[in-house]
C-alpha positions as CSV (number, residue, x, y, z in Angstrom):
1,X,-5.7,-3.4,-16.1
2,X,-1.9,-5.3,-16.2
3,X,0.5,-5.5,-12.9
4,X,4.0,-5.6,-13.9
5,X,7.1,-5.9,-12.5
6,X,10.7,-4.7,-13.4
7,X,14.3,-5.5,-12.1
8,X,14.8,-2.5,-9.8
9,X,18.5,-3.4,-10.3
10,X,18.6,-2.7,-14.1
11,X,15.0,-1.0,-14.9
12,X,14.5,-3.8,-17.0
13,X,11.1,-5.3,-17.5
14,X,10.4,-8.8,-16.4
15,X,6.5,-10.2,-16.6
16,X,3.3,-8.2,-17.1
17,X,0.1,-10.2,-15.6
18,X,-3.3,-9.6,-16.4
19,X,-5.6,-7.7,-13.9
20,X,-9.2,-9.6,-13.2
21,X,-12.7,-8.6,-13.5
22,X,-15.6,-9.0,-11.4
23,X,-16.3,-12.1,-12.9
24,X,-12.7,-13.5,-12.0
25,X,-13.4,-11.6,-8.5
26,X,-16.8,-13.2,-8.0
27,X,-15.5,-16.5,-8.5
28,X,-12.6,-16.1,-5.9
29,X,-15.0,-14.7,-3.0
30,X,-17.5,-17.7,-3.7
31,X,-14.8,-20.5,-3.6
32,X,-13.2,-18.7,-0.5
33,X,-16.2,-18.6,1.3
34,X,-16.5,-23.1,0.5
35,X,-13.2,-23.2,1.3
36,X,-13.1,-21.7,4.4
37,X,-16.3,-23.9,5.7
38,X,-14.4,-26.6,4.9
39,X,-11.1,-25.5,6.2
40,X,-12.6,-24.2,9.6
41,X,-14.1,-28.1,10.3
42,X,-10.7,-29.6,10.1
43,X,-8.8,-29.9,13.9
44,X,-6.0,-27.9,14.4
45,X,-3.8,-30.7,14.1
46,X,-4.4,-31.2,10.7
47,X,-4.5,-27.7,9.9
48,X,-0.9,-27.7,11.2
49,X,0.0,-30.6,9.6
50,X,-0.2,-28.6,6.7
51,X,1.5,-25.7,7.8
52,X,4.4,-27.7,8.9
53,X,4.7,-28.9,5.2
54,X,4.8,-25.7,3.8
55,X,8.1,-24.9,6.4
56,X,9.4,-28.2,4.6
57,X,8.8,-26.8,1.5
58,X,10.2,-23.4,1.8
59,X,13.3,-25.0,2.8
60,X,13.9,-27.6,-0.2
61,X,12.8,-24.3,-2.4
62,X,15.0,-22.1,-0.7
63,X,17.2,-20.8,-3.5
64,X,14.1,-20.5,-6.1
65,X,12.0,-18.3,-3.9
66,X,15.3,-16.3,-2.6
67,X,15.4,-15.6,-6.6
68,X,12.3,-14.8,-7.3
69,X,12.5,-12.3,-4.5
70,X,15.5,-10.6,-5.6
71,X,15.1,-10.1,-8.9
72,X,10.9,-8.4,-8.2
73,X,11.7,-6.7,-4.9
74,X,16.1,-6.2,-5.0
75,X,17.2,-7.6,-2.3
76,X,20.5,-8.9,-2.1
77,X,20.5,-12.3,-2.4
78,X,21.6,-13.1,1.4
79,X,18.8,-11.7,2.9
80,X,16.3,-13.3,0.6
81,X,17.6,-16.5,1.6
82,X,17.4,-15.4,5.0
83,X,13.7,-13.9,4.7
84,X,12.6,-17.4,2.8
85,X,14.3,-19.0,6.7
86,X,12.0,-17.0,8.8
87,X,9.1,-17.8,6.9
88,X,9.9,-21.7,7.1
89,X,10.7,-20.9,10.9
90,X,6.9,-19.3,11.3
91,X,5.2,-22.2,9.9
92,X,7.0,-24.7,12.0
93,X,6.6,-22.2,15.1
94,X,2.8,-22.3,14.6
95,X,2.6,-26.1,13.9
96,X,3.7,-26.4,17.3
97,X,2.3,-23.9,18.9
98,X,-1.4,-23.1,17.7
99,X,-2.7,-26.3,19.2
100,X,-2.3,-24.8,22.9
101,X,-2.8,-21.2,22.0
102,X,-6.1,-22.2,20.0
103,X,-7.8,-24.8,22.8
104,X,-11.0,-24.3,25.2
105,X,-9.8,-22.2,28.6
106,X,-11.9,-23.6,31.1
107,X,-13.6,-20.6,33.3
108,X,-14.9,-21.5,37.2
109,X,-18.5,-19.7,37.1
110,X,-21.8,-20.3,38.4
111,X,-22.3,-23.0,35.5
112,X,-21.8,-26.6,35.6
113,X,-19.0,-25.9,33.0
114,X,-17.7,-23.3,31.2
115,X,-15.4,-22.0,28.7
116,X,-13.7,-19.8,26.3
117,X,-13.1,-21.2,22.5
118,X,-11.5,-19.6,19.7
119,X,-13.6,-20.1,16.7
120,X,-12.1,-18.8,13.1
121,X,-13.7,-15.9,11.3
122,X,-14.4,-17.1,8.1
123,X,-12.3,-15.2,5.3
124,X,-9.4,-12.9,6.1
125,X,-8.1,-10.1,3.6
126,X,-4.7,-9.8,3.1
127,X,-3.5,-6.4,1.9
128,X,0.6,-7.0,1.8
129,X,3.2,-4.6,0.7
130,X,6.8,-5.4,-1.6
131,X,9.6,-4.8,1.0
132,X,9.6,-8.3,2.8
133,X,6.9,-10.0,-0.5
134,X,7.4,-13.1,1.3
135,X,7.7,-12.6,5.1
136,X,5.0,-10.1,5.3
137,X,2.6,-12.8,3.6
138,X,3.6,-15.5,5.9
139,X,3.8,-13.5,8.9
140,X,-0.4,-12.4,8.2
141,X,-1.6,-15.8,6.7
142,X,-0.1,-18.7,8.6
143,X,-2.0,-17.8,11.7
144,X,-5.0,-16.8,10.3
145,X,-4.6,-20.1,8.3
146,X,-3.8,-22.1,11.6
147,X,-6.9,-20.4,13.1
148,X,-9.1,-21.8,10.8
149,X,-9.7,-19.2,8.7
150,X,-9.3,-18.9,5.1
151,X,-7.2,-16.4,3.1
152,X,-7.2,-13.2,0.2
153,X,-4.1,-11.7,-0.8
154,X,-3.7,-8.7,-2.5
155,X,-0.3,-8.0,-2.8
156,X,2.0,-5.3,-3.9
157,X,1.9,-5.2,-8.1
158,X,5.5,-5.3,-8.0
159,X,5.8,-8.5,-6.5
160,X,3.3,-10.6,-8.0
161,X,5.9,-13.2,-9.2
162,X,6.5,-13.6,-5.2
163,X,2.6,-13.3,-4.5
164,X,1.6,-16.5,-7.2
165,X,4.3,-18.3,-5.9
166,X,3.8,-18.3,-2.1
167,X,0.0,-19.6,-3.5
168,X,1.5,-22.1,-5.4
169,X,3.7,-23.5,-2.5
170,X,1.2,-23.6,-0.1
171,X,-1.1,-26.0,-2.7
172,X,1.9,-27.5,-3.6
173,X,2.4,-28.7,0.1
174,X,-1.3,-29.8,0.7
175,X,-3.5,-26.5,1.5
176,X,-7.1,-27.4,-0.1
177,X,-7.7,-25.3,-2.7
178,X,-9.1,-21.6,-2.9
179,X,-7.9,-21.8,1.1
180,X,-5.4,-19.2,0.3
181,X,-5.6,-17.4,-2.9
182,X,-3.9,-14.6,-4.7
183,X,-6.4,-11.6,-6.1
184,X,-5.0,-10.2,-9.3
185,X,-6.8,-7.0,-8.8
186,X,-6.0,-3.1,-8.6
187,X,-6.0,-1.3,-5.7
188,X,-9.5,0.5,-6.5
189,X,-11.2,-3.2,-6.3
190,X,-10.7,-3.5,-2.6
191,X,-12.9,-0.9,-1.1
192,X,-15.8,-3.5,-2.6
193,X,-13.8,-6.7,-1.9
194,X,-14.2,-5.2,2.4
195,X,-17.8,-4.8,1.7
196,X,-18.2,-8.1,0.5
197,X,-20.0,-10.1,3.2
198,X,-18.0,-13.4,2.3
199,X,-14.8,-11.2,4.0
200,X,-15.0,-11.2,7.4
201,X,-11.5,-9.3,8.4
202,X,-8.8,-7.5,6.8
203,X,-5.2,-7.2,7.4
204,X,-2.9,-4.5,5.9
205,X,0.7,-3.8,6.5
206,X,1.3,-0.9,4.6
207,X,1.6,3.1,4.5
208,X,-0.1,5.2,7.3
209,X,-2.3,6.4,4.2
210,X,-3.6,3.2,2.8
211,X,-3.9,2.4,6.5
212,X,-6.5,5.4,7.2
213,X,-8.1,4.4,4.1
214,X,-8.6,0.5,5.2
215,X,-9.4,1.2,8.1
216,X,-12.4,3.8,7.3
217,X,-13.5,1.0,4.8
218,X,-13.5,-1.7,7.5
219,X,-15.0,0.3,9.7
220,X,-18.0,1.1,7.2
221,X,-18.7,-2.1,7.1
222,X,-18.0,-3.3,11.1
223,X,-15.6,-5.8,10.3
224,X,-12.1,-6.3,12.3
225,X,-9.2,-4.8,11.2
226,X,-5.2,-4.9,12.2
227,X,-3.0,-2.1,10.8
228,X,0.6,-2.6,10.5
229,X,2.0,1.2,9.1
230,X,5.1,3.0,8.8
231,X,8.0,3.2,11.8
232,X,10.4,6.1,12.3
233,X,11.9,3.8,14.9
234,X,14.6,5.4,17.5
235,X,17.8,4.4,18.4
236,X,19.1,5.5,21.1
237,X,22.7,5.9,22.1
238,X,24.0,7.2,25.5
239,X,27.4,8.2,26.4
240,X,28.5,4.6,28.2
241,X,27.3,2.6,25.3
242,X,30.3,0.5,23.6
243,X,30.8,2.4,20.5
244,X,32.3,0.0,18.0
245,X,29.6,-2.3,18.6
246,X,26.5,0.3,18.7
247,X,27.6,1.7,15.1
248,X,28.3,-1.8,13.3
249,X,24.7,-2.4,14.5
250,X,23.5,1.0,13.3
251,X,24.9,0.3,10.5
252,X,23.1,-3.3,10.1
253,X,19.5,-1.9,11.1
254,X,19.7,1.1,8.9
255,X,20.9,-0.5,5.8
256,X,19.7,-4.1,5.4
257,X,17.0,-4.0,2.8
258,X,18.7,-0.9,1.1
259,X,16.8,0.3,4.3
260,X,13.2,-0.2,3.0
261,X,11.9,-1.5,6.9
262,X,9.4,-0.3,8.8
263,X,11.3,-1.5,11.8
264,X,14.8,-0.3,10.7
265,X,16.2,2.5,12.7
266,X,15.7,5.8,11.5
267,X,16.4,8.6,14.3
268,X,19.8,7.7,15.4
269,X,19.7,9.7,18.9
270,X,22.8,10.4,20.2
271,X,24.0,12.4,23.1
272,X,26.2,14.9,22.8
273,X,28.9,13.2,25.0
274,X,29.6,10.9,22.3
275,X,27.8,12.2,19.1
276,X,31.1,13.6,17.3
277,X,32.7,10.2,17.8
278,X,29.7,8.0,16.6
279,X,28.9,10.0,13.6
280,X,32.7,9.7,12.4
281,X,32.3,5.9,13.1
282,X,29.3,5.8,11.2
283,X,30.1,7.4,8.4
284,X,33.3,5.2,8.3
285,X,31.0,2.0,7.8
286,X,28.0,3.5,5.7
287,X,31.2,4.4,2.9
288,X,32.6,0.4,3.0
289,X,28.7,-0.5,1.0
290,X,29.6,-1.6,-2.3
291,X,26.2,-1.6,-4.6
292,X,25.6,-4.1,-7.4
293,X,23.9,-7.0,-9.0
294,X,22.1,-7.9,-5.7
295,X,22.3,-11.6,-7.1
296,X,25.8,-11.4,-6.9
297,X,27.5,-12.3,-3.6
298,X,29.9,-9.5,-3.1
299,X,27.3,-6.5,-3.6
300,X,26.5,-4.9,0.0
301,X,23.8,-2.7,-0.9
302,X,20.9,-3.3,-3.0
303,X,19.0,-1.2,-5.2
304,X,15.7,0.9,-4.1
305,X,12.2,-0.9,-5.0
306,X,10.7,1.0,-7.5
307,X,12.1,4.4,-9.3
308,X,9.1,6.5,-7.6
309,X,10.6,5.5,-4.2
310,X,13.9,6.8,-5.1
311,X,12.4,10.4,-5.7
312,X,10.5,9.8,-2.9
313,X,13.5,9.8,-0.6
314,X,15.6,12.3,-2.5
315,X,12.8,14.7,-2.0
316,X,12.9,14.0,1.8
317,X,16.7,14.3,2.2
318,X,16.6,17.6,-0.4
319,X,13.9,19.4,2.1
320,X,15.9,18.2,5.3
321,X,19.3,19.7,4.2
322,X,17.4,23.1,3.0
323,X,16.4,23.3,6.4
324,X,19.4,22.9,7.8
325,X,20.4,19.2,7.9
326,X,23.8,18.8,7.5
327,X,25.3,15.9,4.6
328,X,28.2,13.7,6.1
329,X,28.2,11.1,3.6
330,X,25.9,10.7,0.4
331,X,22.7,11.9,0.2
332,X,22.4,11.3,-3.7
333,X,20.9,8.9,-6.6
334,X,24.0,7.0,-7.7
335,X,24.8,7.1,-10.9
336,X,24.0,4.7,-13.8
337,X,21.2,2.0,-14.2
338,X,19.2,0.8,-11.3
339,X,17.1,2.1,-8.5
340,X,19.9,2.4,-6.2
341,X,21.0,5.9,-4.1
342,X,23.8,6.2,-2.0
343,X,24.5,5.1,1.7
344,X,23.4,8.0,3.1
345,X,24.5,10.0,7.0
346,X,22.0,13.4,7.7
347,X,23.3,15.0,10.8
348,X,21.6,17.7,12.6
349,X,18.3,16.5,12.0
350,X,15.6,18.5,13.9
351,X,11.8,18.0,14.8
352,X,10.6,20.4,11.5
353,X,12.5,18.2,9.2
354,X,11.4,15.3,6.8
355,X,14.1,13.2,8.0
356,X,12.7,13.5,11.4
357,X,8.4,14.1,11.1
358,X,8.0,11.2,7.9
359,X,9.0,7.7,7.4
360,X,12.2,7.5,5.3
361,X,12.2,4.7,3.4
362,X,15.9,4.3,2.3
363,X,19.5,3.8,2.9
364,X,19.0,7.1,4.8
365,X,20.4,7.4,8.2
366,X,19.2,11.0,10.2
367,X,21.3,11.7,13.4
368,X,19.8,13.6,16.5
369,X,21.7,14.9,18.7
370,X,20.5,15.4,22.6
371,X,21.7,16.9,25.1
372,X,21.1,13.8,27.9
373,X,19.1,11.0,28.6
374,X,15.5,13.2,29.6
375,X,16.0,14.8,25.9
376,X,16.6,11.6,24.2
377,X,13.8,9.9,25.6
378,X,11.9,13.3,25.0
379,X,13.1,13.4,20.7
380,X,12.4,10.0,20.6
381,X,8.5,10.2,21.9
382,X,8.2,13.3,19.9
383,X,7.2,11.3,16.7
384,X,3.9,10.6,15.7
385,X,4.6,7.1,15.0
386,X,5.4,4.0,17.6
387,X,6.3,1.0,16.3
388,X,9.7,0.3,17.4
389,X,12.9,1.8,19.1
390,X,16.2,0.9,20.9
391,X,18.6,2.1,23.6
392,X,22.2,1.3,23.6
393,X,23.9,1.7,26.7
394,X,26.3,-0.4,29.2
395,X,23.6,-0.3,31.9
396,X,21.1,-3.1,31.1
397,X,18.9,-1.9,34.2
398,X,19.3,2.1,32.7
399,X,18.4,0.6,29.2
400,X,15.4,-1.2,30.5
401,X,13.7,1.5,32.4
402,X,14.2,3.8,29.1
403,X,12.7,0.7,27.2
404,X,9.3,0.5,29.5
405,X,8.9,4.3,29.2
406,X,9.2,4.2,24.9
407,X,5.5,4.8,23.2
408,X,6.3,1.7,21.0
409,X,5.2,-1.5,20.1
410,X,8.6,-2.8,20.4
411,X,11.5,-1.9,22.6
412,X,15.1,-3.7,23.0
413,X,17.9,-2.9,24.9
414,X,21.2,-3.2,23.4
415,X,19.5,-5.4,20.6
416,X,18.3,-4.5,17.1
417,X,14.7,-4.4,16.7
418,X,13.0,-7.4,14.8
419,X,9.9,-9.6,14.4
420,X,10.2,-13.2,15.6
421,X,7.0,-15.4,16.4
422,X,7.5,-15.6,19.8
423,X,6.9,-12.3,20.1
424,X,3.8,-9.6,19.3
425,X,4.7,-7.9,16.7
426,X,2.9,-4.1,16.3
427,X,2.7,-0.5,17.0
428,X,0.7,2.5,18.7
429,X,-0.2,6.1,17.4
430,X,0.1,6.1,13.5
431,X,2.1,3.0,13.0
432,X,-1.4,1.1,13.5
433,X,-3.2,-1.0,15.7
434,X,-3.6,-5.1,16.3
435,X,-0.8,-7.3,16.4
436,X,0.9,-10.1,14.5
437,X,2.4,-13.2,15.7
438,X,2.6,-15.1,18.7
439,X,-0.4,-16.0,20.3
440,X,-1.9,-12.6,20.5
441,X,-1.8,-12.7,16.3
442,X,-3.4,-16.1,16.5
443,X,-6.0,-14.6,18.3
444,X,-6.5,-11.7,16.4
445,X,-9.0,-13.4,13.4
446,X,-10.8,-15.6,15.9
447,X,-14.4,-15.4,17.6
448,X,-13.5,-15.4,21.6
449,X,-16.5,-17.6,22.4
450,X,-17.7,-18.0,26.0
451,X,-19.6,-21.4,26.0
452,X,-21.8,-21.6,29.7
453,X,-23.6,-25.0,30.6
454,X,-26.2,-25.4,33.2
């Protein structure tokens, strides 16, 4: 078994890695398992020590890992830069912070003393998808790390460049060895890598398929899990919300990444008070992308992934406009080499449709009209995902009281949705289960001990 990857900007090919075997396999678990003995004894203090190194590192590196990102994954070169930042910002975020979240709470009981203690797992699995290869590694491992608890990777085959160099840069900046490792392995070695009693938790952010399927494998084997699937988040525009603004934010949400987010906005909402004037607006903006090199600075939209996930979404915004979905802008491959497809505007999207029911994962942007506020709020808990959503509006208070009412993970007011450490990040129904980040991620791959002395 080989893992490429290929410039989804030109098609070309540009490394081909070789896949392991058991033996290759074997010896990964075993030195995970020293590792993470080891690991686990150090204080938090110098566990963060190191994490704060690898932020320094990710800084100095910047423009190579923004590279390597964009040339695997496509992005444009901006927003890998950017997506290297956050990554930095997580590591320093948790150097400071896991100390607190991670000591003994005291508890008054009937004992002389008791407490609670947080006592890492042992090994945590990583299963990691393409569309943020860096973030999405960071945002899983660097807790789990700072908890004391060692870390797999399996990462997308696409971005393997990104997943041996995130292991290199965390050795590079002091990690002990086999603490975090990358698995060169195909996707039908993990059901065996769960049942392996050296794991002791998995994390996946991926599809709401190969979240069933982790999950069922997990749960064979009792061991903890946190899902992080697919959004078909909402964005929500009523009839006082400031229009310019609300569509160059649309705009931003729904294409950034060439719209491959699970958090991007998906079901633009709108009210029929000002849904004429928003979807002209909007298709003004989504026509000023100009697609490219994604390395080069002037290119505005970046190419698709991978070819299959172009024909993935083509297929989508094919069945929507056969039943009835109307095309304001787009809604095509472009033409010559490359991944890319078009800045795309559905409008009269309907429960029924693929742009509505699935995850479109794409510059793809469906429109819903609603007749007020109730059937907004109504369309927007309709879908059978929950990770994120938004409400635009003049009326903070109005916004907020929508917001608390959303069956989401995440919900901002006048904001677009993001992750940021500070913050849980996750979702409800079949965008998953568990959270990331902050101190409820921290917590997430730790034994909650209660310690009781007479």
């Amino acid at each position: 078994m080989r893992l490429s990857s290929v410039n989804p900007a030109t098609g070309a090919p540009l490394q081909t890695y070789d896949g392991w075997g058991a033996n290759e396999i074997e010896e990964s678990l075993a030195a995970s398992a020293a590792a993470a003995s080891q690991w686990s004894a150090l204080t938090v203090a110098k566990r963060t020590e190191v994490l704060r190194s690898v932020g320094g590192l990710l800084r100095r590196q910047h423009e190579e890992f923004a590279r390597v990102i964009t040339l695997e994954m496509g992005k444009l070169i901006a927003e890998a830069r950017a997506e290297v930042d956050k990554c930095a910002g997580a590591c320093d975020y948790y150097a400071e912070h896991a100390g607190p979240y991670l000591a003994d709470a005291a508890i008054d009981t009937d004992a002389g003393r008791s407490y609670v203690s947080h006592v890492p797992l042992g090994t945590v699995l990583a299963i990691m998808p393409w569309n943020f290869p860096f973030w999405q590694v960071i945002r899983a491992a660097v807790p789990a790390l700072a908890a004391g608890n060692a870390v797999l990777l399996k990462h997308a085959p696409n971005v393997t460049g990104c997943a041996l160099a995130i292991e290199k840069a965390f050795r590079t900046a002091g990690l002990p060895a086999s603490v975090f490792q990358t698995l060169l392995v195909a996707i039908d070695r993990i059901p065996a890598i769960i049942a392996d009693r050296r794991v002791h938790a998995v994390t996946l952010t991926g599809s709401e398929r190969a979240g069933k399927e982790v999950a069922m494998h997990a749960g064979a084997q009792l061991k903890k899990c946190t899902l992080e699937l697919g959004g078909s988040d909402a964005f929500i525009v009523l009839e006082d919300a400031d229009l310019q603004w609300t569509v160059s934010q649309a705009v931003a949400s729904r294409f950034q990444n060439a719209g491959q987010s699970c958090i991007a906005a998906k079901r633009f909402i709108v009210v029929d008070a000002i849904a004429d004037a928003f979807v002209e607006e909007f298709k003004t903006a989504a026509e000023r992308f100009v697609p490219g090199d994604p390395l080069s600075e002037t290119t505005t939209l970046a190419p698709l992934a991978r070819a299959d996930l172009r024909e993935a979404l083509h297929r989508q915004v094919g069945a929507s406009l056969a039943s009835g979905a109307i095309a304001v802008t787009g809604c095509a491959p472009a033409v010559g080499p490359g991944y890319f497809y078009a800045p795309s505007i559905l409008d009269g999207v309907a429960p029924g449709m693929p742009a509505f029911d699935e995850e479109v994962f794409g510059p793809v942007a469906a429109v819903v009209r609603a007749r007020d506020e109730a059937d907004a709020m109504r369309l927007a808990n309709l879908s059978r995902y929950g990770l994120g959503a938004s409400v635009w509006t003049a009326d903070a208070v109005r916004g907020e009281g929508i917001a608390r009412r959303l069956d989401c993970g995440l919900a901002f007011v006048n904001g677009l949705v993001k992750s940021d450490p500070r913050l849980p990040f996750g979702g409800v129904k079949a965008s998953g289960y568990g959270r990331e980040l902050s101190w409820h991620g921290l917590r997430e791959f730790v034994n909650v001990k209660s310690v009781w002395i007479r």
